[in-house]
C-alpha positions in Angstrom: 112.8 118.1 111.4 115.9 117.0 109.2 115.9 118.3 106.1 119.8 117.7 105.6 121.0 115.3 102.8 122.6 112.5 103.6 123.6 111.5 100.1 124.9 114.3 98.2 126.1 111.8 94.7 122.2 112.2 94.4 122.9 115.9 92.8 124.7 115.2 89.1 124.4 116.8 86.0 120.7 115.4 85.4 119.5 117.6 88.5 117.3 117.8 90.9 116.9 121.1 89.3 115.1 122.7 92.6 114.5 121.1 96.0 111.7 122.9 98.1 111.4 123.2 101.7 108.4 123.6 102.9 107.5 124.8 106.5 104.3 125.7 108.3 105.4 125.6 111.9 101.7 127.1 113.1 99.9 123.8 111.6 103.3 121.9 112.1 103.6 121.6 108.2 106.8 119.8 107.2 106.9 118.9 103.5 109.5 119.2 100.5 109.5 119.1 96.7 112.1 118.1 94.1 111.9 118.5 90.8 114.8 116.6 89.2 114.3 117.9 85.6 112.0 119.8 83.2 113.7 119.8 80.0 111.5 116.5 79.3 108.5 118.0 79.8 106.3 119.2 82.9 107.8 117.3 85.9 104.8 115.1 87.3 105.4 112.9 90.3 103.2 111.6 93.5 102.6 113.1 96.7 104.1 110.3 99.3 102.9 110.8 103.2 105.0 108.5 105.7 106.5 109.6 109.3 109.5 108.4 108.2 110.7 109.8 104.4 113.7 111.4 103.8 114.8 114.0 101.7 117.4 111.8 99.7 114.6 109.4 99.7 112.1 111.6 97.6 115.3 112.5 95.7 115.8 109.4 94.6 112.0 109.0 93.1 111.9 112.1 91.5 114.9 110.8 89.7 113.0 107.4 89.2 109.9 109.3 87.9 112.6 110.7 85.1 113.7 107.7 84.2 110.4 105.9 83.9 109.2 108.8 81.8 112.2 109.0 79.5 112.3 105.3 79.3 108.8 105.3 77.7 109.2 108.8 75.9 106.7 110.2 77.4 107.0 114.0 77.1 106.9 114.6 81.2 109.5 115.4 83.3 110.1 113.8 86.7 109.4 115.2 90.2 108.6 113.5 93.3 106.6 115.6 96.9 107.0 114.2 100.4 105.2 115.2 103.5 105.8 114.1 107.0 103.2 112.3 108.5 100.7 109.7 109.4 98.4 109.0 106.8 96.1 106.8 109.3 95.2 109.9 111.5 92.5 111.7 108.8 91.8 114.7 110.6 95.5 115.8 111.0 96.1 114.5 107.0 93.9 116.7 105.7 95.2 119.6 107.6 98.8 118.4 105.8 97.6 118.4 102.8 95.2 121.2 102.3 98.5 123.3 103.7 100.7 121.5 101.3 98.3 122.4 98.7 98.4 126.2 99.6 102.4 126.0 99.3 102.9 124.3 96.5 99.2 126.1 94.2 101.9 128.4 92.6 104.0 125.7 90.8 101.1 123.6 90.0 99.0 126.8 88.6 102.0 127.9 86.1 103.0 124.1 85.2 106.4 124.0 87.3 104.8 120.7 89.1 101.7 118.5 88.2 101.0 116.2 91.4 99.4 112.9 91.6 98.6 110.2 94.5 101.7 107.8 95.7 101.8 106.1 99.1 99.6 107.4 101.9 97.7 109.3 99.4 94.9 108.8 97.2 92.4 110.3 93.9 90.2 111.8 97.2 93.2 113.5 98.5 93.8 114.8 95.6 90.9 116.2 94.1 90.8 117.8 98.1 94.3 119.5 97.1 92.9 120.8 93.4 89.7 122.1 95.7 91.8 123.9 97.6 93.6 125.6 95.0 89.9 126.4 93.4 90.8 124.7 90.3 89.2 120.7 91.0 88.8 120.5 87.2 92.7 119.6 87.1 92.1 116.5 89.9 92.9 113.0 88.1 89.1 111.8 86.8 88.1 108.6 87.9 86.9 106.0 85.5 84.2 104.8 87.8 84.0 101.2 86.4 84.9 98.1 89.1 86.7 94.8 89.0 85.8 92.1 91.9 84.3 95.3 93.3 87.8 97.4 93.3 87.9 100.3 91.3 89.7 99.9 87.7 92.0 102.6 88.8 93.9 100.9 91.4 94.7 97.9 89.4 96.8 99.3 86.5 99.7 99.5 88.1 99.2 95.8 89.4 98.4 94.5 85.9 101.6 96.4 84.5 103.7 94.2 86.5 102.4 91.0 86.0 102.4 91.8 81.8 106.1 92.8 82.2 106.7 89.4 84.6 104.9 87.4 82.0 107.3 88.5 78.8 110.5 87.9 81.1 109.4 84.4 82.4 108.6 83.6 78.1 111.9 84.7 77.3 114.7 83.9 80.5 116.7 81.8 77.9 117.9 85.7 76.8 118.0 86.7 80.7 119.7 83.8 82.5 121.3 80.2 82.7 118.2 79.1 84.8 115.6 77.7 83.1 111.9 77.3 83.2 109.7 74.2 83.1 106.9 74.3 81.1 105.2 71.6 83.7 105.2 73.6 86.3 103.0 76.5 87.6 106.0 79.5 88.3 106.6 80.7 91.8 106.3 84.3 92.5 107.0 85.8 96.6 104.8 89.3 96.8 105.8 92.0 99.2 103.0 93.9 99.8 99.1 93.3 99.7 97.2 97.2 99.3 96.3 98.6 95.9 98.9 97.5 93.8 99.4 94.0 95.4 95.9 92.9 95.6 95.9 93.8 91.7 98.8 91.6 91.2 97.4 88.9 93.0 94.1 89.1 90.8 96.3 89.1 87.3 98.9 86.6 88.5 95.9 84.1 89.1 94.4 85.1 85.6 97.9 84.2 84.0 98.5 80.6 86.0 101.2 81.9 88.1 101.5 80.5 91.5 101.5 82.9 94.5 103.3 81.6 97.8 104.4 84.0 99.3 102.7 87.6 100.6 103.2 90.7 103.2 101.3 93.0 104.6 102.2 95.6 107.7 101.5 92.7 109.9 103.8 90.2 109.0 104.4 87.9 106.3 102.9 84.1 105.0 104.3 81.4 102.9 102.7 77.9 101.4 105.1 76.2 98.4 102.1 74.7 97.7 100.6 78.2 96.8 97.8 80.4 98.6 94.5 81.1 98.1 94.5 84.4 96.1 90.5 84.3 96.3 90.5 83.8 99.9 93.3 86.7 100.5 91.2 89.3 99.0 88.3 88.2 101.1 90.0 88.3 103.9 91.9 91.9 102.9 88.2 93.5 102.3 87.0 92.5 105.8 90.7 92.7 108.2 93.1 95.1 105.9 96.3 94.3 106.4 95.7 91.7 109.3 94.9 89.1 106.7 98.2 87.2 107.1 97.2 86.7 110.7 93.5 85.6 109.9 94.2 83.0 106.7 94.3 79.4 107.5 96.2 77.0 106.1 97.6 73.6 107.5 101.2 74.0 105.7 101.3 77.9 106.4 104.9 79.4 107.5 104.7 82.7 109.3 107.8 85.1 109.2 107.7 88.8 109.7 108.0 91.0 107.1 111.4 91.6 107.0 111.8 88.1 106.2 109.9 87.2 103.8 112.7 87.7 100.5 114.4 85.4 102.9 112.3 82.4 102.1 113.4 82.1 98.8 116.8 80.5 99.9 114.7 77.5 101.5 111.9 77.1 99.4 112.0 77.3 95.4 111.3 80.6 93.7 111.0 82.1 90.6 110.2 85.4 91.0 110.5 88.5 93.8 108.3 91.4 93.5 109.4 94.0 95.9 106.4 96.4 96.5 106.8 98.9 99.3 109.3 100.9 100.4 113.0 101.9 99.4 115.8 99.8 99.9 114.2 96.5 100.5 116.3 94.9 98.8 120.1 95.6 100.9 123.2 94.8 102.3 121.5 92.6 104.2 119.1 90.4 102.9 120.5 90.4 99.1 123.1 86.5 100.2 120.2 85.5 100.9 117.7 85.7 97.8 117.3 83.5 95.5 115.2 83.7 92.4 115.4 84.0 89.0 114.4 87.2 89.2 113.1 90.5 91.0 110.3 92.8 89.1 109.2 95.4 91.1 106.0 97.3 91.5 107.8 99.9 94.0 110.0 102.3 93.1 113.8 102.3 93.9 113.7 98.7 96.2 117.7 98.4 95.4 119.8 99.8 97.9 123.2 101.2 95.9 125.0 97.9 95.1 122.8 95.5 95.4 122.0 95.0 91.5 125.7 94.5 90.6 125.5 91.7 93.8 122.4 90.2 92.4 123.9 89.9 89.1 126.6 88.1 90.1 124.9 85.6 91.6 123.3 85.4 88.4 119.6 86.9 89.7 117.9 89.3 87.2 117.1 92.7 88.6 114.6 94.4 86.6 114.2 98.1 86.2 112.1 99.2 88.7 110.5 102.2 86.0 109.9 99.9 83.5 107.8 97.2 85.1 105.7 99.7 87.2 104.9 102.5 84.6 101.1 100.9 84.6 99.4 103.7 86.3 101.6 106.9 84.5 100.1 104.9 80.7 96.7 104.3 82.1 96.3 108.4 83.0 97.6 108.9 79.0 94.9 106.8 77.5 92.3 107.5 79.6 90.9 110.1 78.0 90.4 108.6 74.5 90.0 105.2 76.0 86.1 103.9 75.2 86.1 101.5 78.3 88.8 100.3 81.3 89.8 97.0 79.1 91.3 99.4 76.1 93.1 101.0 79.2 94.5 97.6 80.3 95.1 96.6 76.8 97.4 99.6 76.2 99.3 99.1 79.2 99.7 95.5 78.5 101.3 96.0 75.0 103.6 99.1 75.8 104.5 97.4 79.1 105.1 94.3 77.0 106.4 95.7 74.5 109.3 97.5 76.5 110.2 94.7 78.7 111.0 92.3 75.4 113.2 96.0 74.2 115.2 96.4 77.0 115.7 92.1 77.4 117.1 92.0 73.8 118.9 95.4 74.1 120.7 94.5 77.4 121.3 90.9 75.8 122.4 91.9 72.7 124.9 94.5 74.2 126.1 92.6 77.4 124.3 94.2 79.9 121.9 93.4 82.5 118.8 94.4 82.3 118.8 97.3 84.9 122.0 99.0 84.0 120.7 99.1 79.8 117.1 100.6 81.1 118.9 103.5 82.7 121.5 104.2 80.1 118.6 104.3 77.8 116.9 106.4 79.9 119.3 108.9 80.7 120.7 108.9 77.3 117.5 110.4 76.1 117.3 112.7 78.8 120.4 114.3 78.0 119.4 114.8 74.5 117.0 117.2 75.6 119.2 118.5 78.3 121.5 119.3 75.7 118.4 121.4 73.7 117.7 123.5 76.5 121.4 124.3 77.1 121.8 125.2 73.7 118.4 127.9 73.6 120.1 129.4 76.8 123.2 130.1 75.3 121.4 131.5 72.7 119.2 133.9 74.6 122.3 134.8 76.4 124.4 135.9 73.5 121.0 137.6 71.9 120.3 140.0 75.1 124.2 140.7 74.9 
């Protein structure tokens, strides 16, 4: 296993403030942690299980996780964990993670790290981890309410989204020289169809947006026309993500995947919502999107360079830890929440609320949208950065 990084820009003045290896050769254990800052608050971040992560890959979201938190001053600081594996086989995942659990019980125990679930991970996986460390009482709680039979805990980050596509689409005249028609039913391409995706699907319908566009692990599927949101979710309950290959339709276009940004160069598009892994929007796909705009419900989908591309081809691209903060709001009002619609109400106005802050702000100073949210962000940050420094030197001259 490589635990070399690649990128070492990635280590700045912000942090990561520690970067933990973790081996377990006898149960083939291969995990790693980063905090990227504390002064914030407890450093919080999901627990991501893919074959194929990287180091400078879970680098990069623990610094996303700081930004999102310092963007919505939320007193939490940002961390990110990544195991190597494959989430499909259960019997071997659970090995991973009850040993993960085992490594990492004394930073969770004394508040150096506060996991949470994040791609091949779920709430079962973690309240397993809490077990393991005998304290299950810390484990997320879930809500146990349903919507179209999926629980209300997988659709906040989904809705989050769709509020924060909603205030850019009422306000591009700030945002761009496009502009929309008020006759028309807005385009949106969706990478991705699991928890979040299927969420997004369910609230773009309930706003009028038009869907023509999805992904899955399978391939990809297109209709201008628009598909059939009720008939994707049938069909995602009963094949997973082989629904692109079961859904009929007579004008259907069938990419794969890797493609499907693509389509927005030959058929009209409003908006792009990356929604799986890192770097999906690069190098090499970025000449050829077109859109008014990108609002992601995954973390980091830029490559480096691609936002200062997409600007200049006049194509907004939104902060990634401003339009998918959905879920990190939901856990804050949860517990003084009366039902799930307070819960989606609150994430709906301080989703809303931000997105129309940082579209005037960026506006207002010149800016696009993306490079304002993180000097925002990081300008915060370093105001507490600057505290901590300050009580260090101040212990250091006292014990003198």
């Amino acid at each position: 296993m490589d635990f070399g990084i690649k990128d070492y820009s990635l280590l700045d003045d912000i942090g990561p403030e520690k970067i933990i290896v973790i081996r377990n050769p006898s149960t083939d254990l291969n995990a790693v942690l980063v905090i990227d800052n504390s002064a914030y608050g407890i450093p919080a971040g999901g627990v991501r299980l893919a074959p194929d992560i990287s180091i400078d890959e879970i680098i990069r979201l623990s610094r996303a996780m700081s930004l999102k938190f310092c963007a919505y001053r939320l007193k939490i600081g940002g961390a990110k964990a990544g195991i190597w594996g494959d989430p499909l086989d259960k019997e071997r995942k659970d090995t991973l993670l009850t040993g993960f659990a085992k490594a990492t019980e004394p930073f969770i125990k004394n508040d150096v790290y506060y996991p949470g679930p994040d791609m091949g991970t779920n709430d079962n996986d973690l309240f397993k981890m809490f077990s393991v460390m005998g304290v299950p009482n810390l484990a997320p709680k879930k809500i146990g309410l349903f919507k179209e039979r999926i629980p209300v805990e997988e659709l906040f980050t989904g809705y989050g989204v769709s509020s924060c596509l909603e205030i850019i689409y009422n306000n591009i005249d700030k945002l761009s020289k496009l502009r929309r028609d008020p006759n028309k039913k807005p385009k949106v391409i969706l990478e991705g169809f699991g928890k979040v995706g299927t969420a997004l699907a369910m609230s773009l319908k309930e706003k009028g947006f038009l869907l023509t566009g999805i992904s899955t692990l399978n391939g990809a599927i297109y209709d201008e026309d628009g598909l059939n949101i009720d008939e994707l979710l049938r069909l995602k309950l009963e094949f997973g993500d082989d629904l692109v290959n079961q859904y009929e339709n007579k004008n259907l276009t069938k990419v794969p995947k890797e493609k499907l940004f693509e389509l927005s160069s030959e058929f009209k598009t409003d908006f792009i919502i990356p929604g799986a892994r890192p770097d999906v929007i690069h190098k090499g796909n970025v000449e050829k999107i077109n859109a008014i705009a990108l609002v992601p419900a995954a973390n980091i989908p830029y490559e480096k360079g691609t936002t200062k591309i997409l600007a200049e081809k006049g194509i907004i691209a939104f902060p990634d830890f401003v339009a998918n903060a959905g879920e990190v709001l939901a856990v804050l009002v949860n517990k003084v929440a009366k039902n799930a619609d307070e819960i989606f109400e609150y994430i709906n106005s301080k989703i809303s609320e931000k997105t129309f802050q940082v579209i005037q702000a960026a506006n207002d100073k010149g800016m696009s949208p993306y490079d304002y949210a993180v000097e925002d962000a990081l300008n915060e940050l370093k105001k507490k950065i600057k505290r901590k420094a300050n009580l260090i030197e101040k212990l250091n001259k006292r014990f003198k």
